[in-house]
Residue frames as a rotation matrix with the C-alpha (Angstrom) as fourth column:
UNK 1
-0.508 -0.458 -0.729 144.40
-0.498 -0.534 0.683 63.34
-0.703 0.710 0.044 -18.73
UNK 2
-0.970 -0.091 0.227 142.96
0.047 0.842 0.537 60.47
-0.240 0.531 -0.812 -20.72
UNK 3
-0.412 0.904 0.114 139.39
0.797 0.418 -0.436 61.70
-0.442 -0.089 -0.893 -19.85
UNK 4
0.546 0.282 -0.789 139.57
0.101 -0.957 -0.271 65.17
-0.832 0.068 -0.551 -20.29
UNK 5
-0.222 -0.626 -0.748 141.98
-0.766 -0.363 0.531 65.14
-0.604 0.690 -0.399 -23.29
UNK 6
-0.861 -0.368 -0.352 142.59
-0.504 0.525 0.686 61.84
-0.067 0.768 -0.637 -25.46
UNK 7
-0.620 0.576 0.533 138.61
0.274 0.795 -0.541 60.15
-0.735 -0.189 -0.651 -25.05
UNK 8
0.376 0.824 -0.423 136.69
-0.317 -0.314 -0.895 62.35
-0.871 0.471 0.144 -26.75
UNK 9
-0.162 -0.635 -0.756 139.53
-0.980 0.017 0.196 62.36
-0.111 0.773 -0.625 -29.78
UNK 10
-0.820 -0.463 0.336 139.46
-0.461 0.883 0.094 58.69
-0.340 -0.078 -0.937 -29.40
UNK 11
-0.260 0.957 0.129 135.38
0.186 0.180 -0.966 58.44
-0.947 -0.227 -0.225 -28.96
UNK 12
0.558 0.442 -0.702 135.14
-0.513 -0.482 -0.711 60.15
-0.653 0.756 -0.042 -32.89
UNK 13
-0.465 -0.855 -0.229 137.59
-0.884 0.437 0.166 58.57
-0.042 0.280 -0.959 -34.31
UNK 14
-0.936 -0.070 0.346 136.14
-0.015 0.987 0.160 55.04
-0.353 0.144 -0.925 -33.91
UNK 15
0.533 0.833 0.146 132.39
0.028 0.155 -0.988 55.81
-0.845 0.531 0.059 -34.49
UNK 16
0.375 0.320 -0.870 133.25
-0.723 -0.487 -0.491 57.39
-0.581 0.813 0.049 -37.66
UNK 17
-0.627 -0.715 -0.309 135.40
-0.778 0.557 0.290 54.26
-0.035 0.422 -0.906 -38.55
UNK 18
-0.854 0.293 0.430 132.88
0.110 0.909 -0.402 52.01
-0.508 -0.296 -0.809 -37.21
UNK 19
0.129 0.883 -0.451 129.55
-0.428 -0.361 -0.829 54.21
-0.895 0.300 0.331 -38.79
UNK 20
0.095 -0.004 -0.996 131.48
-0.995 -0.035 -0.094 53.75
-0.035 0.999 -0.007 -42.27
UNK 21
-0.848 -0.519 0.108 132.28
-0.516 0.855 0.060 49.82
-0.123 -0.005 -0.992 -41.80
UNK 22
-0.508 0.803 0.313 128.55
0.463 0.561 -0.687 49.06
-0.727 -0.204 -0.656 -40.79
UNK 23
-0.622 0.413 -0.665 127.13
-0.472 -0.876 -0.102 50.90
-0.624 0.250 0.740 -43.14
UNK 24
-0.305 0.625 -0.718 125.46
-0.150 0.713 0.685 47.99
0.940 0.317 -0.124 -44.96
UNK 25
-0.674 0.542 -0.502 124.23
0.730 0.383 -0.566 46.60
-0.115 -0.748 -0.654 -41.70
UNK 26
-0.581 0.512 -0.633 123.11
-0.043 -0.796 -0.603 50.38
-0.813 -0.323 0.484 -40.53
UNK 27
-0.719 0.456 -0.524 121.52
-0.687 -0.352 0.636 50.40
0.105 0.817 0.566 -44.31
UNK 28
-0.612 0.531 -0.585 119.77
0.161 0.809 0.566 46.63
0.774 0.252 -0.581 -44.10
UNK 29
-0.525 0.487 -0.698 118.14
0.786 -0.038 -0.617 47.31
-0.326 -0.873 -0.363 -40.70
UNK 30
-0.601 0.356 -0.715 116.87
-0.072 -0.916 -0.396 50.82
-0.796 -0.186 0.576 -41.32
UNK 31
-0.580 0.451 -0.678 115.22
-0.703 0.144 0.697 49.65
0.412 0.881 0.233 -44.81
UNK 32
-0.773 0.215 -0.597 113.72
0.380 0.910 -0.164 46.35
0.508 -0.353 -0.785 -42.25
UNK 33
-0.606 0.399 -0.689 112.57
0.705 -0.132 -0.697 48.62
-0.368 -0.908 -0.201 -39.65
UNK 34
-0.700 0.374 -0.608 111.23
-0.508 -0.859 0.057 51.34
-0.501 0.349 0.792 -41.81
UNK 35
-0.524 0.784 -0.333 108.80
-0.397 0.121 0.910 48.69
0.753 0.609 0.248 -43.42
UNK 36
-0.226 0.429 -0.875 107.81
0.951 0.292 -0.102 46.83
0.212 -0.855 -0.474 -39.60
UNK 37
-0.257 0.515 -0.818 107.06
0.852 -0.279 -0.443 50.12
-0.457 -0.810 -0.367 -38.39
UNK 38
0.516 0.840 -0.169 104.99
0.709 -0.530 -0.466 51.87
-0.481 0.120 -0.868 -40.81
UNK 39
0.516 -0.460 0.723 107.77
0.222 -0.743 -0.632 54.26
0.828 0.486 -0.281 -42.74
UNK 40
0.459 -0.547 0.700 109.77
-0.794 -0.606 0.046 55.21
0.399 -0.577 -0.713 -39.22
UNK 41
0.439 -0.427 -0.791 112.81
0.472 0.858 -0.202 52.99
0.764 -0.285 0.578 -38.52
UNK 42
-0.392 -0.858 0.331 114.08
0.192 -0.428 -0.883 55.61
0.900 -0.283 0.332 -35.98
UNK 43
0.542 0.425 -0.725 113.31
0.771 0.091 0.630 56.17
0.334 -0.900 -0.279 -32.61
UNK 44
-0.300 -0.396 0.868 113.99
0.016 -0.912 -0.410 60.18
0.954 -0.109 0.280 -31.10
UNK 45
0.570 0.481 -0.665 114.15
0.761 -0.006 0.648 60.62
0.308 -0.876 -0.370 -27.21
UNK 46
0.336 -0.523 0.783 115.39
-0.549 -0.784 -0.288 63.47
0.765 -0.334 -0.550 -25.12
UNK 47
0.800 -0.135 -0.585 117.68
0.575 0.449 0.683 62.44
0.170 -0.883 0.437 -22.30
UNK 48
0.957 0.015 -0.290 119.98
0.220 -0.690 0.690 63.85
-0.190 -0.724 -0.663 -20.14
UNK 49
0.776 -0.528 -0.345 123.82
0.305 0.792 -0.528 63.97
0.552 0.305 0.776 -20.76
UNK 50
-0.253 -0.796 -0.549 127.37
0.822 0.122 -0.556 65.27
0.510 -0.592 0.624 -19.24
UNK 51
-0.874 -0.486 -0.030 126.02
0.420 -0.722 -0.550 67.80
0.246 -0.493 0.834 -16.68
UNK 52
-0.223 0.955 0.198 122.23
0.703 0.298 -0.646 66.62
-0.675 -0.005 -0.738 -17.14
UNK 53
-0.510 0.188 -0.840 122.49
-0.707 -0.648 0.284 68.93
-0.490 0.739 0.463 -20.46
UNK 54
0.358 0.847 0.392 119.43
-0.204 0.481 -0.853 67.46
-0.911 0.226 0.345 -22.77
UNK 55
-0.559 -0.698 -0.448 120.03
-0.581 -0.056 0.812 65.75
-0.591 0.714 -0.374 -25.93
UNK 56
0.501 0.768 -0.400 118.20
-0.844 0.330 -0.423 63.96
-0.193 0.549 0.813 -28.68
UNK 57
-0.538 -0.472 0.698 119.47
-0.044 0.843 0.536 60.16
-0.842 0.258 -0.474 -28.42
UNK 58
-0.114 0.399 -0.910 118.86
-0.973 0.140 0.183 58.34
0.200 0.906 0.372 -31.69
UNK 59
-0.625 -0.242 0.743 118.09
-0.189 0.969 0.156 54.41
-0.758 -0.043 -0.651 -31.73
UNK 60
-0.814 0.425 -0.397 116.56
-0.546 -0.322 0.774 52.33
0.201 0.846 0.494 -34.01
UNK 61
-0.331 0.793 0.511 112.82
-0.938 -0.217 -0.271 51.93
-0.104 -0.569 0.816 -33.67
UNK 62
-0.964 0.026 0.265 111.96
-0.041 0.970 -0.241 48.07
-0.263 -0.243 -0.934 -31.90
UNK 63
-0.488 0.859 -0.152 108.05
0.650 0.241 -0.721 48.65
-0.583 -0.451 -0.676 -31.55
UNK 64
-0.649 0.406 0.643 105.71
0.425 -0.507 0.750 49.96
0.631 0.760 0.157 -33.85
UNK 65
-0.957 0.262 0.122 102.55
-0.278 -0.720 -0.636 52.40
-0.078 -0.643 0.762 -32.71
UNK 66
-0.536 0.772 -0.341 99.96
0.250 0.531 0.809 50.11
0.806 0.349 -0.478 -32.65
UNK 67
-0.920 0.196 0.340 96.88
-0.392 -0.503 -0.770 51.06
0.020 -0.841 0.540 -30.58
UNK 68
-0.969 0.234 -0.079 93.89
0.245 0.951 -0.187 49.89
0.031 -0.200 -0.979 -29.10
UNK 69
-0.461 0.835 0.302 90.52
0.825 0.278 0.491 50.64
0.326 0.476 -0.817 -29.95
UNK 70
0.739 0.192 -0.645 90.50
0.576 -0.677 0.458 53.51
-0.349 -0.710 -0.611 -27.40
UNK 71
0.789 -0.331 0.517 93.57
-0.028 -0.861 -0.508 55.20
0.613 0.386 -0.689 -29.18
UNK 72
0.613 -0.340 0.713 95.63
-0.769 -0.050 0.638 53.95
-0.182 -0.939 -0.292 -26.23
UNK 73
-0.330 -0.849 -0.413 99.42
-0.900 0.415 -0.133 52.14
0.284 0.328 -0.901 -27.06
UNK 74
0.662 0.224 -0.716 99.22
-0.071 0.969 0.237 48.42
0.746 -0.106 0.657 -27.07
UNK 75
0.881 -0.473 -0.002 101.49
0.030 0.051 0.998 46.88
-0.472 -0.879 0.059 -24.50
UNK 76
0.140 -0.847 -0.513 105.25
-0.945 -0.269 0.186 46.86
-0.296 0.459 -0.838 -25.54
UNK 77
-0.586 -0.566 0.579 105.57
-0.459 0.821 0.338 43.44
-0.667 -0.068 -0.742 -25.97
UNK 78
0.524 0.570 0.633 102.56
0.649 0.214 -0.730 43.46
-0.552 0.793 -0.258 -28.74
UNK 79
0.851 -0.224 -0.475 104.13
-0.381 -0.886 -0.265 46.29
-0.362 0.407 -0.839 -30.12
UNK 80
0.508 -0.832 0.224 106.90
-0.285 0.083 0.955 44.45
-0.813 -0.549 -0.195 -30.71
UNK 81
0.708 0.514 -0.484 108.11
-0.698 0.408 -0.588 43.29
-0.105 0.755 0.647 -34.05
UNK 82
0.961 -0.114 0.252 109.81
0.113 0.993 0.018 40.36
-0.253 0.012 0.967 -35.04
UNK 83
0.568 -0.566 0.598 112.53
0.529 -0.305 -0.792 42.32
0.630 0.766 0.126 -36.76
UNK 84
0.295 -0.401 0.867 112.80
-0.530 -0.824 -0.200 44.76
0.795 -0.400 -0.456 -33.89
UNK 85
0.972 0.156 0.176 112.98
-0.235 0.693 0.681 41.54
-0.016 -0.704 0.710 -31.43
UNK 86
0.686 -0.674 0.275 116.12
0.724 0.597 -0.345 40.84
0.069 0.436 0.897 -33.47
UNK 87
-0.092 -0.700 0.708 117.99
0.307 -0.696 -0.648 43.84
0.947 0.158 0.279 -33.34
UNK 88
0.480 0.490 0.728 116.96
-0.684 -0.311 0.660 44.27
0.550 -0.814 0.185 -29.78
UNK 89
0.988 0.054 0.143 118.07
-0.074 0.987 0.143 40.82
-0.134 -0.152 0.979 -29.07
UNK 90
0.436 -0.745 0.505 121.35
0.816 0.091 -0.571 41.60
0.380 0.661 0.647 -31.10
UNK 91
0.089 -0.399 -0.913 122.12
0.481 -0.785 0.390 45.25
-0.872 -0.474 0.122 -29.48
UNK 92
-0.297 -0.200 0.934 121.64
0.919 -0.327 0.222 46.64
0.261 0.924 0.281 -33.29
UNK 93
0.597 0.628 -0.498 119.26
0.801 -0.431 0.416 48.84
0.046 -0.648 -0.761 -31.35
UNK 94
0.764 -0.261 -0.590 122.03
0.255 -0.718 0.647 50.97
-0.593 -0.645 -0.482 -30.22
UNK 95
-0.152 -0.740 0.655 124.05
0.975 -0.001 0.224 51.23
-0.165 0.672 0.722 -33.45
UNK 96
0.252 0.158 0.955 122.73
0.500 -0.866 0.011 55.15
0.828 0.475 -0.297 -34.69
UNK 97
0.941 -0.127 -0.314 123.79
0.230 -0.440 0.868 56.18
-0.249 -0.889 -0.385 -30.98
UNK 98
0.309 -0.943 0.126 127.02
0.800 0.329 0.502 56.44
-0.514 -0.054 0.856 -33.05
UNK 99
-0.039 -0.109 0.993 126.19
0.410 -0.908 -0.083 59.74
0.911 0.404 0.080 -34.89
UNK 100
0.970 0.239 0.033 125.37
0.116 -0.579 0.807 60.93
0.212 -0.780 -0.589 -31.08
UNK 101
0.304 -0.920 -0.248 129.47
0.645 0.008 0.764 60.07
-0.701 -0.392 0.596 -30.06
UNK 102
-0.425 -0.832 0.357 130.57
0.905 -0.379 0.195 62.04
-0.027 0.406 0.913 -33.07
UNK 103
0.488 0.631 0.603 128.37
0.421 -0.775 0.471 64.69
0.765 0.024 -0.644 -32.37
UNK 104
-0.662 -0.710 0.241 129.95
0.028 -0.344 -0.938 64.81
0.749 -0.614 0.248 -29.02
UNK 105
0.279 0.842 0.462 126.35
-0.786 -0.076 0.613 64.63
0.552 -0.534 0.641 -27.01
UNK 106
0.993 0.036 0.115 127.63
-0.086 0.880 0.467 60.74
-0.084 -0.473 0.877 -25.88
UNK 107
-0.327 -0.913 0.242 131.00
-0.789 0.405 0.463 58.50
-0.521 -0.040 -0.853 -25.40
UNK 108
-0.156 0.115 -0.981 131.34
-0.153 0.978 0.139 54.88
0.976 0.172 -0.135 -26.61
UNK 109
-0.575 -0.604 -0.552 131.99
0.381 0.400 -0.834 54.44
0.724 -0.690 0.000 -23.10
UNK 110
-0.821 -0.006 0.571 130.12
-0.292 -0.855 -0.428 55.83
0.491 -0.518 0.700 -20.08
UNK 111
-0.671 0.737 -0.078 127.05
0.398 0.270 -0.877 55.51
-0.625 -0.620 -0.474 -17.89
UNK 112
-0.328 0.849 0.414 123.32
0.714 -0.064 0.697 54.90
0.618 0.524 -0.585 -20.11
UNK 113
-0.745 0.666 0.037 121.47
-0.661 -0.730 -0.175 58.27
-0.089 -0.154 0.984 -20.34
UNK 114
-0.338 0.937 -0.086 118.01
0.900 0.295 -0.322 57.65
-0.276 -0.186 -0.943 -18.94
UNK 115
0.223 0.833 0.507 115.01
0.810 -0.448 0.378 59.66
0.542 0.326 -0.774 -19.03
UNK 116
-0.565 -0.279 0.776 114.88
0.228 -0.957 -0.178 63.48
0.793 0.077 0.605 -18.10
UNK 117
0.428 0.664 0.614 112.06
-0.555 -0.343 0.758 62.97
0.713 -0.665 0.222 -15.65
UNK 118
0.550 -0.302 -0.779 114.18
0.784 0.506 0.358 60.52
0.286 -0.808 0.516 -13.46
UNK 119
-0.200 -0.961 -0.190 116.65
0.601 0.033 -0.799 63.64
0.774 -0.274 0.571 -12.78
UNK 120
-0.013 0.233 0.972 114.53
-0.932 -0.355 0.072 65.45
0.362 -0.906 0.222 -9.61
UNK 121
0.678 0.678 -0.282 114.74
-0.584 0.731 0.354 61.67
0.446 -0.075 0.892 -8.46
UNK 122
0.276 -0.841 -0.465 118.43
0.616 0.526 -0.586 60.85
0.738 -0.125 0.663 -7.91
UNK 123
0.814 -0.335 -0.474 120.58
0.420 -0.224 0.879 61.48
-0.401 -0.915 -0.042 -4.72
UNK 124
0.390 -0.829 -0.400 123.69
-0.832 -0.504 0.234 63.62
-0.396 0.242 -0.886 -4.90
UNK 125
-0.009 -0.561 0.828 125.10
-0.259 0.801 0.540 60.25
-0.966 -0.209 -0.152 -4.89
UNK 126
0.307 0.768 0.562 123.21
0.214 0.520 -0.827 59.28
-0.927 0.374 -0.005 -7.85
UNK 127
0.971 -0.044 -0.235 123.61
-0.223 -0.526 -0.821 62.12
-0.087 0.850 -0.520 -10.25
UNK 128
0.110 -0.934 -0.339 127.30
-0.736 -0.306 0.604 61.81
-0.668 0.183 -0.721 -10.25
UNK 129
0.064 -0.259 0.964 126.84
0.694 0.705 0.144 59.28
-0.717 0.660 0.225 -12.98
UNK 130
0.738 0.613 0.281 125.97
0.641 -0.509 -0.575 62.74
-0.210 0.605 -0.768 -14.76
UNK 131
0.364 -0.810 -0.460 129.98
-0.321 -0.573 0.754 64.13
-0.874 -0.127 -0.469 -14.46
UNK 132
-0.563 -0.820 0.102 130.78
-0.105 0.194 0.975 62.48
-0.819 0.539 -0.196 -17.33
UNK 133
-0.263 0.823 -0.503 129.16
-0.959 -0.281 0.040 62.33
-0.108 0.493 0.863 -20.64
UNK 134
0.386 0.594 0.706 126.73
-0.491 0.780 -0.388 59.08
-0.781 -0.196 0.593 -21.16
UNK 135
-0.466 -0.810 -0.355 127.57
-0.726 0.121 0.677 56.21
-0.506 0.573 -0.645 -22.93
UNK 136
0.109 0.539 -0.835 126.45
-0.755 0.591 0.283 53.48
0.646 0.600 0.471 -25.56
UNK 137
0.545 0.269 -0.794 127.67
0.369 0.773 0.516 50.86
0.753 -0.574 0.322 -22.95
UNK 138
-0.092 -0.753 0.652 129.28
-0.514 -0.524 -0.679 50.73
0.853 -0.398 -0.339 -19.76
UNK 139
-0.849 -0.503 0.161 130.48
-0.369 0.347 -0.862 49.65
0.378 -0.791 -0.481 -16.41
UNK 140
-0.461 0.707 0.536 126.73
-0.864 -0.221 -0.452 48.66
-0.201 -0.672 0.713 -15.89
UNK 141
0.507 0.812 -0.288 125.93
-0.859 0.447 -0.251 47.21
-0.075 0.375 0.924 -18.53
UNK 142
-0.081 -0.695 -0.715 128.54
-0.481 0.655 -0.583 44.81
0.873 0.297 -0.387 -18.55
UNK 143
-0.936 -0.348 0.052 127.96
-0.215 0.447 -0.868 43.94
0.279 -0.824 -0.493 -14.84
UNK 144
-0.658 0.753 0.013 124.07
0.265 0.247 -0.932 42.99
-0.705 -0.610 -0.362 -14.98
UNK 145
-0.914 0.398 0.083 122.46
-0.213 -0.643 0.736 45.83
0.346 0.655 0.672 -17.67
UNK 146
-0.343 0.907 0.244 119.16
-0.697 -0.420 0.582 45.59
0.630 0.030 0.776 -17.34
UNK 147
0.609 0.346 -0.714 118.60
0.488 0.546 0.681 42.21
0.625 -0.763 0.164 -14.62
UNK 148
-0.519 -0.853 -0.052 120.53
0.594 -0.316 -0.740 44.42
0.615 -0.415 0.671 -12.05
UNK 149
0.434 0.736 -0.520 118.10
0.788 -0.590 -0.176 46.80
-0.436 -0.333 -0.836 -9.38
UNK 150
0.760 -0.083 0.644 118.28
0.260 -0.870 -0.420 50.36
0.595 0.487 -0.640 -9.99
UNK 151
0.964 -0.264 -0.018 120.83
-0.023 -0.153 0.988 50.94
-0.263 -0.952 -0.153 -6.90
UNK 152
0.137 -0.695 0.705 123.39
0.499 0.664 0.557 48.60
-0.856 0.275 0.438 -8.35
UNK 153
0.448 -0.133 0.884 123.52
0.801 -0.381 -0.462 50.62
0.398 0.915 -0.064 -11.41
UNK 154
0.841 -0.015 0.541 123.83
-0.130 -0.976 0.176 53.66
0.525 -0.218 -0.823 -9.93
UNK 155
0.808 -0.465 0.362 126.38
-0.182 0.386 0.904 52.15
-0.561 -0.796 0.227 -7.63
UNK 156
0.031 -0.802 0.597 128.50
0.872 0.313 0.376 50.42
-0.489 0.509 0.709 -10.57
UNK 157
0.746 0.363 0.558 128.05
0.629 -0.658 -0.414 53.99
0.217 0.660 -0.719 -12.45
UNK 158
0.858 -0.414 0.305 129.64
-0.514 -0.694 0.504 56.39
0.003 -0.589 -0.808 -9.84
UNK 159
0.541 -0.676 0.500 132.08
0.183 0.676 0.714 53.58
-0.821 -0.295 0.489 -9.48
UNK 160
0.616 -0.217 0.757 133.08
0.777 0.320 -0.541 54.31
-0.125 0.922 0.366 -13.03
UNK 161
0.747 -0.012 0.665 133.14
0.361 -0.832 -0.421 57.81
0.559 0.554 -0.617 -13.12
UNK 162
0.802 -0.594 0.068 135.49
-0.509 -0.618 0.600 57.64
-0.314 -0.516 -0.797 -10.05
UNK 163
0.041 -0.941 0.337 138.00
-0.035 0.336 0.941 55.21
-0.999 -0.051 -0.020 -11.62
UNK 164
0.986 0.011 0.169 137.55
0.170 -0.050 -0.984 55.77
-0.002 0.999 -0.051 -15.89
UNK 165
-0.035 -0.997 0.063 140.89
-0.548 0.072 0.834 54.90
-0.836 -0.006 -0.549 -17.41
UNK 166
-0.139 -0.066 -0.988 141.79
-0.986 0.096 0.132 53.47
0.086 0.993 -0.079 -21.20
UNK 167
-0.884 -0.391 -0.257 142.63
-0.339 0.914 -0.225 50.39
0.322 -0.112 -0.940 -19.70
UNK 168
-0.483 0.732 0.481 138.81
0.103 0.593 -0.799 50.02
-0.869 -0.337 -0.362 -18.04
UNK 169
0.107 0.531 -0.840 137.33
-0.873 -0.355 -0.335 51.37
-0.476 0.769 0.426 -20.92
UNK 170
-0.338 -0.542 -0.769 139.19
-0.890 0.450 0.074 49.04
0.307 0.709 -0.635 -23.18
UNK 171
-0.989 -0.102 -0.107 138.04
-0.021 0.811 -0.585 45.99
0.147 -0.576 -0.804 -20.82
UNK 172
0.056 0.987 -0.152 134.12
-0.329 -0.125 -0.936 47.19
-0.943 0.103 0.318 -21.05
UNK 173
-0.087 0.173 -0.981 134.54
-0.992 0.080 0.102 47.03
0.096 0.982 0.165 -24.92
UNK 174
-0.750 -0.418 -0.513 135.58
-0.408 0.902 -0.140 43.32
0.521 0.104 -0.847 -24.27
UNK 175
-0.759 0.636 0.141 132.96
0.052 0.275 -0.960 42.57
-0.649 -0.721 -0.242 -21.80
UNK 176
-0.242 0.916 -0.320 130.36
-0.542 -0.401 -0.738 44.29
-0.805 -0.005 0.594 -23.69
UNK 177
-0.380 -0.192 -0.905 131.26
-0.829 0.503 0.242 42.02
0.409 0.842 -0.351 -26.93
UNK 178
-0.952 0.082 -0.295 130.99
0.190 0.914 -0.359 38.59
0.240 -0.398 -0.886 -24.79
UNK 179
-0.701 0.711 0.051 127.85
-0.010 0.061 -0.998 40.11
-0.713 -0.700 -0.035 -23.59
UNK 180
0.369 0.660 -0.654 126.04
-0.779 -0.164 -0.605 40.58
-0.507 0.733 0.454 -26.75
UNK 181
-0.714 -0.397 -0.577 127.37
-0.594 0.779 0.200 37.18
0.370 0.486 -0.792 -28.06
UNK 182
-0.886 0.225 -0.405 125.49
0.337 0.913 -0.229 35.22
0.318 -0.340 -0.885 -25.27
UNK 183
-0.378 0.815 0.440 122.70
-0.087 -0.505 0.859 38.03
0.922 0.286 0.262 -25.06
UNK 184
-0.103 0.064 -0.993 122.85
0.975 0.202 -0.088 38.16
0.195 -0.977 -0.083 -21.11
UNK 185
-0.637 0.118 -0.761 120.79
0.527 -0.654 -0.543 40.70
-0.562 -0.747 0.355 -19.04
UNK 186
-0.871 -0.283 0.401 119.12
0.485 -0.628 0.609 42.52
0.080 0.725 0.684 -22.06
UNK 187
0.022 0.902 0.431 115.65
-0.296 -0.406 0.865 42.77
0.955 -0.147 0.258 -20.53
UNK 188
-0.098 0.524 0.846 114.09
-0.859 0.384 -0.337 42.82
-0.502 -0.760 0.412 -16.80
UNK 189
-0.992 0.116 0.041 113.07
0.119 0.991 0.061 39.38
-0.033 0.066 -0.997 -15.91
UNK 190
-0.269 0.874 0.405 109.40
0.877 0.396 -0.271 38.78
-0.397 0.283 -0.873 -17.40
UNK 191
0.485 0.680 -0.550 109.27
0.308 -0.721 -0.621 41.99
-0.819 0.132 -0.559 -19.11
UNK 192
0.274 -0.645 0.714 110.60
0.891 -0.110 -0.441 43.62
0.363 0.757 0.544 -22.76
UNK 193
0.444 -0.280 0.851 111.54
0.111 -0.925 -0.363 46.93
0.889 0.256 -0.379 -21.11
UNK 194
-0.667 -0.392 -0.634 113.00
0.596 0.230 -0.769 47.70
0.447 -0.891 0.080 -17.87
UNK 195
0.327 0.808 -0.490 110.90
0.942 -0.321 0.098 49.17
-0.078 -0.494 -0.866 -15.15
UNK 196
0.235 -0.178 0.955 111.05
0.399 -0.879 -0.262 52.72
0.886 0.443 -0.135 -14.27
UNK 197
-0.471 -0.524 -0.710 112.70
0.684 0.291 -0.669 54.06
0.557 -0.801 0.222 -11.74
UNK 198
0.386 0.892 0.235 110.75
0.380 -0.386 0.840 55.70
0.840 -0.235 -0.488 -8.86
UNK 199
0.521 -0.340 0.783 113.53
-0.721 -0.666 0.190 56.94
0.457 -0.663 -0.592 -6.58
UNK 200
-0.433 -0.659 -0.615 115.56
-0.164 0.729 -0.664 55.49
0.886 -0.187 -0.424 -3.77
């Protein structure tokens, strides 16, 4: 009952409380990032969401489009700015993912939508992170996020979607606080992004 009836109600309800609280923050960043990266503090991706239906996530944008004499992106970790390090660093990153929840495209809660070309890649097993709609954090990221293999995600994912309840939910939120306090897991070791997955 709690998933199918009182989350979503629940899921709008706080962005829109939380969009209007941050709104200075959401205002000081997006005026930061919009001069580090050239006039475009936003970042637009398609990704998959509850039933691998496509959607336009929002974040804001870490890495500017700097390129290399050939016309060819710098690495990400030149690309980086100093500003977007910080809000990266800080999970600001994933604040505008809060117009996606009141859209209804995301949860607060749920397994991170990935990329659209990973879904001919997952196992039956796999997709069932895809029964429920994606979330800003979740049962992953709290157990590893991004120093974690791809398996183990998928693994702590499915795990969610078979036991999601107010009470875990409520216990991610808490986790996911402590985790962005002490900034654990937020990147692959030696890299600023996470690899890509390439199957099981």
């Amino acid at each position: 009952m709690y998933s199918n009836i009182f989350k979503s109600g629940i899921d709008f309800l706080i962005s829109l409380i939380a969009l209007i609280l941050l709104s200075p923050l959401f205002l000081f960043v997006t005026i930061g990032l919009f001069f580090a990266n050239q006039g475009k503090p936003f970042f637009f991706q398609t990704r998959p969401g509850k039933k691998g239906k496509l959607f336009k996530i929002v974040k804001f944008k870490t890495m500017n489009d700097r390129k290399d004499l050939n016309g060819n992106l710098l690495s990400d970790a030149e690309r980086l700015t100093k500003i977007g390090s910080f809000v990266r660093k800080t999970s600001l990153d994933e604040m505008p993912q809060l117009l996606n929840v009141i859209k209804a495209d995301m949860s607060l809660i749920g397994p991170r939508p990935l990329l659209p070309q990973y879904l001919a890649l997952y196992s039956d097993f796999q997709n069932r992170r895809h029964e429920v709609k994606p979330g800003i954090t979740g049962w992953a990221q709290v157990n590893g996020r991004n120093g974690i293999s791809w398996d183990k995600k998928f693994e702590l994912d499915v795990w969610y979607v078979d036991h999601i309840s107010l009470i875990l939910d409520l216990k991610i939120v808490l986790l996911t606080i402590k985790k962005v306090l002490i900034r654990e897991g937020i990147n692959s070791k030696g890299q600023v992004t996470t690899e890509a997955f390439k199957g099981s």
